[in-house]
C-alpha positions in Angstrom: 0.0 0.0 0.0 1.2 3.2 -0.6 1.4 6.3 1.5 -1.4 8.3 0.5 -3.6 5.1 -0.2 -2.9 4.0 3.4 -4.3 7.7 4.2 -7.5 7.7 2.6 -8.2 4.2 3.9 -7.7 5.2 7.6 -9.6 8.5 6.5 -12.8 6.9 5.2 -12.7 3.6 7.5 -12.8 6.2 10.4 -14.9 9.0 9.0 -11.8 11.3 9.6 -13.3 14.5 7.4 -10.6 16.9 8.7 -7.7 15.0 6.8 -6.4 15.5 2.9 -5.3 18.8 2.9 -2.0 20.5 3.8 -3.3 21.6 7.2 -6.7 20.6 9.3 -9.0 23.4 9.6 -10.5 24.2 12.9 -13.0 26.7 14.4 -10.8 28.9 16.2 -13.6 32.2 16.7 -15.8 34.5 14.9 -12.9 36.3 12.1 -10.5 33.2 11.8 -9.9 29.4 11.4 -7.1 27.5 12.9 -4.3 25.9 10.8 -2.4 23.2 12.1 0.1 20.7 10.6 2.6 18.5 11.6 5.5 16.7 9.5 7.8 13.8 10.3 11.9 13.7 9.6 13.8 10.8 9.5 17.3 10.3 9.1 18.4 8.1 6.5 14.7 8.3 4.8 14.9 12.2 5.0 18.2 13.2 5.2 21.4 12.0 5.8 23.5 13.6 8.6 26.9 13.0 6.6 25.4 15.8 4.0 22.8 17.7 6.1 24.7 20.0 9.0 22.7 20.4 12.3 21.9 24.5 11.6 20.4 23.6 8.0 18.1 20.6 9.6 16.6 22.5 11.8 15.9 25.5 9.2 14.5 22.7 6.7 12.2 21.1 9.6 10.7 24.1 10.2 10.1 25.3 6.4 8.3 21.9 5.5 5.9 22.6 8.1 5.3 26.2 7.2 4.9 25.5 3.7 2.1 23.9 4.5 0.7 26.5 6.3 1.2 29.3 3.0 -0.1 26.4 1.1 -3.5 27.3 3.1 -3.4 30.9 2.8 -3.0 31.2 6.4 -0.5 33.2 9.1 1.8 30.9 10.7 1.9 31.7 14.6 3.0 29.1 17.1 5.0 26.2 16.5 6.0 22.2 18.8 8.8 20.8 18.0 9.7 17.1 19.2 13.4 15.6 18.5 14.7 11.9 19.0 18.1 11.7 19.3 21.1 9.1 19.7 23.1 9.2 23.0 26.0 9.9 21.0 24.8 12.9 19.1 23.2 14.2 21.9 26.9 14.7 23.6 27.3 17.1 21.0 26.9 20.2 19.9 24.1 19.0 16.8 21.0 20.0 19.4 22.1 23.6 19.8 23.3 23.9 16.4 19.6 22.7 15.1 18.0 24.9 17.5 19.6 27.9 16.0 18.5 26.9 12.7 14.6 26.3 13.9 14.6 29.4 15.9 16.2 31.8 13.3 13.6 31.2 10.8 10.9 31.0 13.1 11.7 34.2 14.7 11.7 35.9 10.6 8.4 34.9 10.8 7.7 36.0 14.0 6.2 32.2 14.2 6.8 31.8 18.5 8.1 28.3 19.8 5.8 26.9 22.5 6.7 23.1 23.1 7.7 20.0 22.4 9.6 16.8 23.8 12.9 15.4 23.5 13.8 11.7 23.9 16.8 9.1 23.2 16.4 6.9 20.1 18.7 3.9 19.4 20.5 5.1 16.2 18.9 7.5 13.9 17.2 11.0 14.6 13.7 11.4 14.4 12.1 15.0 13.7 8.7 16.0 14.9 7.8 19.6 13.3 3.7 20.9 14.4 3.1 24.5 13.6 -0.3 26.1 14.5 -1.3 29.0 12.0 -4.7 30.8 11.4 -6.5 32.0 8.3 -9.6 34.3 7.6 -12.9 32.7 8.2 -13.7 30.0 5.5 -11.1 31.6 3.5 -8.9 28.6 3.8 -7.3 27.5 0.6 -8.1 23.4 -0.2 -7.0 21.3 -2.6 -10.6 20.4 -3.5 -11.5 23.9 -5.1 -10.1 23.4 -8.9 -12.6 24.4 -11.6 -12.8 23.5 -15.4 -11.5 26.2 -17.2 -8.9 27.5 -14.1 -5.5 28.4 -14.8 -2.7 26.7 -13.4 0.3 28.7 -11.9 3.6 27.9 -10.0 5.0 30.6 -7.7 8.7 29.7 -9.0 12.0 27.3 -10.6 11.2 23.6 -10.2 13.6 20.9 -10.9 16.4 22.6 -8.2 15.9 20.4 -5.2 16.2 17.5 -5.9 19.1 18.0 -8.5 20.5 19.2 -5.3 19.9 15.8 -3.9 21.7 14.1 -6.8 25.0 16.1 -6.3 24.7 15.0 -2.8 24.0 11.4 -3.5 27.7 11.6 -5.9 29.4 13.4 -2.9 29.5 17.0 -3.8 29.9 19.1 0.0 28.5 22.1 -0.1 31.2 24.0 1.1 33.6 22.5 -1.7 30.9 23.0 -4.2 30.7 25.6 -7.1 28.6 28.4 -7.4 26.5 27.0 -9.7 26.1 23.7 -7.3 25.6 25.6 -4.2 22.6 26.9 -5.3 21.2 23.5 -6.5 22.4 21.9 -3.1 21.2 25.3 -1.4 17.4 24.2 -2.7 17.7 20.8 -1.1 19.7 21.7 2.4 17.9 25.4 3.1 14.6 25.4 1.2 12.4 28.7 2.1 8.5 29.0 2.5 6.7 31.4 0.0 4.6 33.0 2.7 4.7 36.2 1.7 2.9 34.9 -1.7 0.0 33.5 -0.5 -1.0 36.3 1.2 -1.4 38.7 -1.9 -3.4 36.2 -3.8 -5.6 35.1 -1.9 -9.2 36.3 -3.3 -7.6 35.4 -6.7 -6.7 31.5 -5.7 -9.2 28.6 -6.0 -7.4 25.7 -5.0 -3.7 25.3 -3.9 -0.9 23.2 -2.5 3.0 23.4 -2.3 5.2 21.7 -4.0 6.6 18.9 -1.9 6.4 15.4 -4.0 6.7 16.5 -6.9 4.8 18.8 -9.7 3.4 15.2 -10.9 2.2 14.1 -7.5 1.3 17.5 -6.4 -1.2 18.4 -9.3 -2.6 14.6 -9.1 -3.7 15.2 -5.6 -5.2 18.5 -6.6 -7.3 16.6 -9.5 -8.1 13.7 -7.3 -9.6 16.4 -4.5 -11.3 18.7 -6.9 -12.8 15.8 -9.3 -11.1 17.3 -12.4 -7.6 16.9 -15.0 -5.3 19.1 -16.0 -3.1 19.9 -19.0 0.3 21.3 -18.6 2.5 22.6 -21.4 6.4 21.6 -21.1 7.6 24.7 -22.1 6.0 26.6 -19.9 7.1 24.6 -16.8 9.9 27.3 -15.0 13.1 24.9 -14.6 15.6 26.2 -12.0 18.6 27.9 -14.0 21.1 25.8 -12.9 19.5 22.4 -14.4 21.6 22.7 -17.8 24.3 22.4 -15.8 23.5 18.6 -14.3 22.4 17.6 -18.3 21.4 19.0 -21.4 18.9 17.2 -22.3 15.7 19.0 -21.8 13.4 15.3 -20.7 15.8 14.8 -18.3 15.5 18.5 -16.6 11.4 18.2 -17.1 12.2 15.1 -15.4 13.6 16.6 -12.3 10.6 19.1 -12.3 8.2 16.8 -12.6 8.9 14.0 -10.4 11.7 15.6 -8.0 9.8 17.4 -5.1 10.5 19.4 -2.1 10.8 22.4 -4.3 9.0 24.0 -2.0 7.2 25.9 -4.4 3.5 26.8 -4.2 1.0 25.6 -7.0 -2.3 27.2 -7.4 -5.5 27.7 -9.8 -7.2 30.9 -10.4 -10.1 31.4 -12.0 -9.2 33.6 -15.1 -12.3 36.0 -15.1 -10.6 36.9 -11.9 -7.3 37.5 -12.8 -5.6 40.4 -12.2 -2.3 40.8 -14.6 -0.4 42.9 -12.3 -0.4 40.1 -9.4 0.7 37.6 -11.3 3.7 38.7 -13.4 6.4 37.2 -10.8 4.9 33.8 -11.3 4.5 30.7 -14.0 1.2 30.0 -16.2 1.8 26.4 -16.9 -2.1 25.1 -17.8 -4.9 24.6 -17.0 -7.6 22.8 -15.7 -9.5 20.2 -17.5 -12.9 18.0 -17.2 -10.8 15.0 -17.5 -11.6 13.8 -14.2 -7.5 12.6 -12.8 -6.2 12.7 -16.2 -3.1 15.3 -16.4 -2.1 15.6 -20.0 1.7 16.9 -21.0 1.9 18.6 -23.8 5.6 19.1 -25.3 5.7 20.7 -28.6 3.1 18.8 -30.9 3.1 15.4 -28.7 0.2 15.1 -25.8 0.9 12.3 -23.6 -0.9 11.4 -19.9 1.8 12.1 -16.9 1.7 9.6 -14.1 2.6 10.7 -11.0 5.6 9.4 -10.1 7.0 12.3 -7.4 8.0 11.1 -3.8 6.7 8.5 -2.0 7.6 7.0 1.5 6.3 3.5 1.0 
């Protein structure tokens, strides 16, 4: 079974309504909803601590949980944070130095740490990341919103992360690395959350999510959740700069686009009788949505073909 089919099962067996979207919405008073979302890190499934330096693991623990949050539209406010670690890291200085790297980027967001828990694990570290954010009443942005006829955008370059990953799976250190590579690596080690994006679309956007399986994946689950399809041109997909660099062949750069995740990026419809030009010049028109119910169609030059998703899974 895989990891989101093991999710909707325990959903529906359990009539668990509040779960498929980046964050559960709750009731918090009369002029907002609450936010909350947690996210799991493990070593060796995650990361790897031979590549991944404390500072940069705690920045990147942190930003997978706030993307969520911007991928809802909402304010990121509080934030729990529960860490398993072996004895013999623990007689270090890693805790401290991940600490710092939470903290700093929480406190740029003015996002306030207010608990956790700390335990020994035999071997590997284990990363608990809960962040508690709130959004204007029923103005919460789900993946189940998509329309026939919206257009799909992407807030920036794809592709970077996980070509990161890959010069970090052939032993490239970031400090030895070349300009070019640090950036790539830079995607993968210190991704940042597009909060402040969100935020200025938000009576424009219909549906949304971020970017963290995959383009692929990511517009799947949108589809599945909204009932509809997709088509997406290839030229139009914004690959990160740097991609020529790792190959040259254009398939194997969609490739890393498509199918690479933890981008971080944020992907969202609008319907186009509400767009507004002016708000939407920094980001990426790549298609748009279709009737097709779960069909995504790729269209590169004159060729159509049906994209599977095939971004990250766990299982």
């Amino acid at each position: 079974m895989k990891e989101f089919e093991f999710i909707n099962q325990i959903k529906d067996k359990f009539n668990l309504q509040k779960i498929g979207d980046d964050c559960a919405v709750l009731p918090k008073n009369k002029t907002h909803d609450m936010l909350i979302t947690s996210d799991l890190i493990v070593e060796d499934i995650d990361f790897r601590r031979n590549w991944m330096v404390p500072y940069f693991l705690g920045h990147k623990a942190l930003t997978v949980s706030l993307s969520d949050i911007a991928a809802m539209g909402g304010t990121p406010l509080y934030s729990m944070l529960s860490i398993g670690i072996p004895e013999d890291v623990w007689k270090t200085d890693f805790v401290d130095e991940f600490y710092q790297g939470y903290l700093n980027l929480a406190n740029n967001f003015s996002v306030e740490l207010i608990g956790g828990d700390v335990s020994k694990t035999p071997d590997k570290i284990v990363i608990d990341s809960t962040v508690i954010g709130e959004v204007e009443k029923g103005e919460a942005k789900m993946r189940s919103s998509a329309q026939m006829g919206d257009l799909i955008y992407v807030t920036g370059q794809l592709g970077g992360a996980s070509a990161g990953l890959k010069l970090l799976e052939k032993g490239v250190k970031f400090k030895d690395s070349k300009a070019w590579q640090k950036s790539l690596i830079s995607k993968q080690l210190t991704p940042f959350p597009c909060l402040d994006v969100t935020s200025k679309l938000a009576s424009l956007i219909t549906s949304m999510i971020d970017i963290s399986d995959g383009l692929s994946s990511d517009l799947g689950h949108i589809c599945q959740a909204s009932q509809v399809g997709a088509k997406i041109f290839a030229d139009k997909i914004p690959l990160h700069k740097n991609l020529k660099n790792i190959t040259k062949d254009f398939s194997e750069q969609l490739n890393f686009a498509l199918n690479g995740g933890e981008d971080f990026e944020i992907l969202f419809t609008i319907n186009p009788k509400k767009k507004i030009q002016k708000n939407l010049d920094h980001f990426f028109c790549i298609g748009e949505i279709t009737a097709n119910i779960g069909n995504i169609e790729l269209i590169d030059r004159e060729k159509t073909t049906v994209l599977q998703p095939k971004g990250y899974q766990h299982f």
